[in-house]
C-alpha positions as CSV (number, residue, x, y, z in Angstrom):
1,X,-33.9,-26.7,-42.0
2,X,-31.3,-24.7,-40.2
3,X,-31.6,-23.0,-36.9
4,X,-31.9,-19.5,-38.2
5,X,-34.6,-20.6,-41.3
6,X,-36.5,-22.4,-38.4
7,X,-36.4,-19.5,-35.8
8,X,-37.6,-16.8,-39.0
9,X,-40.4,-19.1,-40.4
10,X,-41.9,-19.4,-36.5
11,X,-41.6,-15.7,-36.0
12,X,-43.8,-15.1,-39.2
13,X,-45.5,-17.6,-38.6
14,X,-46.2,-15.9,-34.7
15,X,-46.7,-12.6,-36.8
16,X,-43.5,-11.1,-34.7
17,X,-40.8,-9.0,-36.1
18,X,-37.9,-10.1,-33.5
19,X,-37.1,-14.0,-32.8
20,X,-34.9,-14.8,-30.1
21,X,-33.2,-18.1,-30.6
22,X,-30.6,-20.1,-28.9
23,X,-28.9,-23.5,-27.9
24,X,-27.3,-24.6,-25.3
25,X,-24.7,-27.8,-24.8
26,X,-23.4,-29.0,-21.8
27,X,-20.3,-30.4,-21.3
28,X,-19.1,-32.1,-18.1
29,X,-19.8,-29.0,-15.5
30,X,-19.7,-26.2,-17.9
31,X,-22.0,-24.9,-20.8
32,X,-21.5,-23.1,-23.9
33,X,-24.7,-20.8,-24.7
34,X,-25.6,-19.4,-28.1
35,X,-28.1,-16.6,-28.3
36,X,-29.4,-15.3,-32.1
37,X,-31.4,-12.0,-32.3
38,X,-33.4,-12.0,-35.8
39,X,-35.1,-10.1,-37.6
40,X,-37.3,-12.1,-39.0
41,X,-39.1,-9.7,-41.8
42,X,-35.5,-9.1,-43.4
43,X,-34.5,-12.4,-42.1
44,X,-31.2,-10.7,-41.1
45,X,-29.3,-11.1,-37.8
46,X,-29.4,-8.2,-35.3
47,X,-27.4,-9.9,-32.4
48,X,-25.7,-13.0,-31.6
49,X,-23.4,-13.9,-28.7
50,X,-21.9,-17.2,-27.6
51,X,-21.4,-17.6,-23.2
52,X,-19.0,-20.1,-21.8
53,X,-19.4,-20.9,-18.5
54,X,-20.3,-23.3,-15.2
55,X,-23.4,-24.6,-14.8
56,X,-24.0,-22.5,-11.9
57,X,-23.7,-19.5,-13.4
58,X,-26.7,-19.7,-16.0
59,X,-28.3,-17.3,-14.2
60,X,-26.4,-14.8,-14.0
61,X,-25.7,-15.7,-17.9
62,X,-29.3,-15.3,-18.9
63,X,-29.8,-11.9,-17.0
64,X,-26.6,-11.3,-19.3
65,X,-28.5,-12.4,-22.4
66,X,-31.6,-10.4,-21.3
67,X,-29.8,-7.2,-20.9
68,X,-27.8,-7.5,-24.1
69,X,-31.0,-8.2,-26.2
70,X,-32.9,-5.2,-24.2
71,X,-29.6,-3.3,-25.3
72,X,-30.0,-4.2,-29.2
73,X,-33.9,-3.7,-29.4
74,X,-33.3,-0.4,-27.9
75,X,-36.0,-0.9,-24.8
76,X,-35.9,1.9,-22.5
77,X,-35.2,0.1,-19.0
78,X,-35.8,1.7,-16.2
79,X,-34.2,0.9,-12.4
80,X,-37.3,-1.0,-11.6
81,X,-37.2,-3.3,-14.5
82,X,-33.8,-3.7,-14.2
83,X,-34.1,-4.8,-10.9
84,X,-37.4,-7.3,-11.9
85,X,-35.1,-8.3,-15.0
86,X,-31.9,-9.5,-12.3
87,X,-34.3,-10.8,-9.6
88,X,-33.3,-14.5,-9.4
89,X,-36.8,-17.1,-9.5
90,X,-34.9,-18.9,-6.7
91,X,-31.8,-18.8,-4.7
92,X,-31.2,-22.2,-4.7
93,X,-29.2,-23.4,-7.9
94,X,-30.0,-26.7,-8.0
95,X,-33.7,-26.2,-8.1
96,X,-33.0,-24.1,-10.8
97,X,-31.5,-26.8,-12.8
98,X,-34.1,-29.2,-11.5
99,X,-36.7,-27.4,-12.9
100,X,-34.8,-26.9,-16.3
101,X,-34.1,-30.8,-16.3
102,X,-38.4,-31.1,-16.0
103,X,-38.9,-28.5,-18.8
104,X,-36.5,-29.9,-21.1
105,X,-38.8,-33.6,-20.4
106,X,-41.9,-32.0,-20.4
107,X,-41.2,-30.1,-23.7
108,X,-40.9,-33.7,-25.4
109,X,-44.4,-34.3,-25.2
110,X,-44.5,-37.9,-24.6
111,X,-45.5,-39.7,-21.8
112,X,-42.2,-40.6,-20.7
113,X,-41.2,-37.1,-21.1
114,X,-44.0,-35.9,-18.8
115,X,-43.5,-38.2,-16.2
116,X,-39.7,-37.2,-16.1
117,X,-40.8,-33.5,-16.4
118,X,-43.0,-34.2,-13.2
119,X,-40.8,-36.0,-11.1
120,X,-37.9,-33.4,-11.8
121,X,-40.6,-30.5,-10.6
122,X,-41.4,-32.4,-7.3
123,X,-37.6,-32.4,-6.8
124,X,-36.8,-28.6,-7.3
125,X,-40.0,-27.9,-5.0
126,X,-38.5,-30.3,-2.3
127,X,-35.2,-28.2,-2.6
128,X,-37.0,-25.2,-2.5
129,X,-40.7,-25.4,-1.8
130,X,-40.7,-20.9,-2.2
131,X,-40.0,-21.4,-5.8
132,X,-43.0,-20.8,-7.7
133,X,-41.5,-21.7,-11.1
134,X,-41.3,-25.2,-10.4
């Protein structure tokens, strides 16, 4: 089953109208980043982008992606949530991709998985013990 078949059958599933979907690849110190908005009652696409960029830029990519969606669905935004929408979890980049290393393990559901996910969280909170993510 293909990505956007997969990402419409969850979202009825969900009972939502709007799926967000994505993927991400990583290649040596840079990452391409695909972002799908769907409808999923029409099962029609409203949005789609593809980022290229370094690794430690994926924040400032993903505040890039939530504005653009925000954009397309029309959501009113005011300076506050802009603000809340831009406001990094942590300053500290490699936390940041510590604590996406310990999702990604952690989302595999397996014990090996969990203990990665776990270890990978103790090391973004010893790199930055403020960030409440991790």
């Amino acid at each position: 089953m293909g990505r956007r078949s997969e990402g419409s059958r969850c979202a009825r599933e969900l009972d939502v109208r709007v799926a967000l979907t994505g993927e991400i690849a990583k290649h040596g110190d840079g990452l391409t980043i695909s972002a799908e908005l769907r409808d999923a009652v029409h099962e029609s696409q409203l949005w789609s982008a593809s980022y290229t960029c370094r690794l430690e830029d994926i924040v400032e990519i993903q505040t890039e992606i939530a504005s653009q969606v925000a954009s397309r669905l029309r959501l009113q935004v005011d300076d506050a949530k802009r603000k809340q929408l831009a406001r990094l979890p942590t300053e500290s980049r490699e936390a940041y991709h510590l604590y996406l290393k310990a999702m990604h393990w952690a989302n595999k559901w397996s014990a090996e998985g969990m203990s990665k996910g776990i270890d990978y969280t103790r090391q973004a909170i010893d790199v930055d013990p403020a960030y409440a993510d991790a």
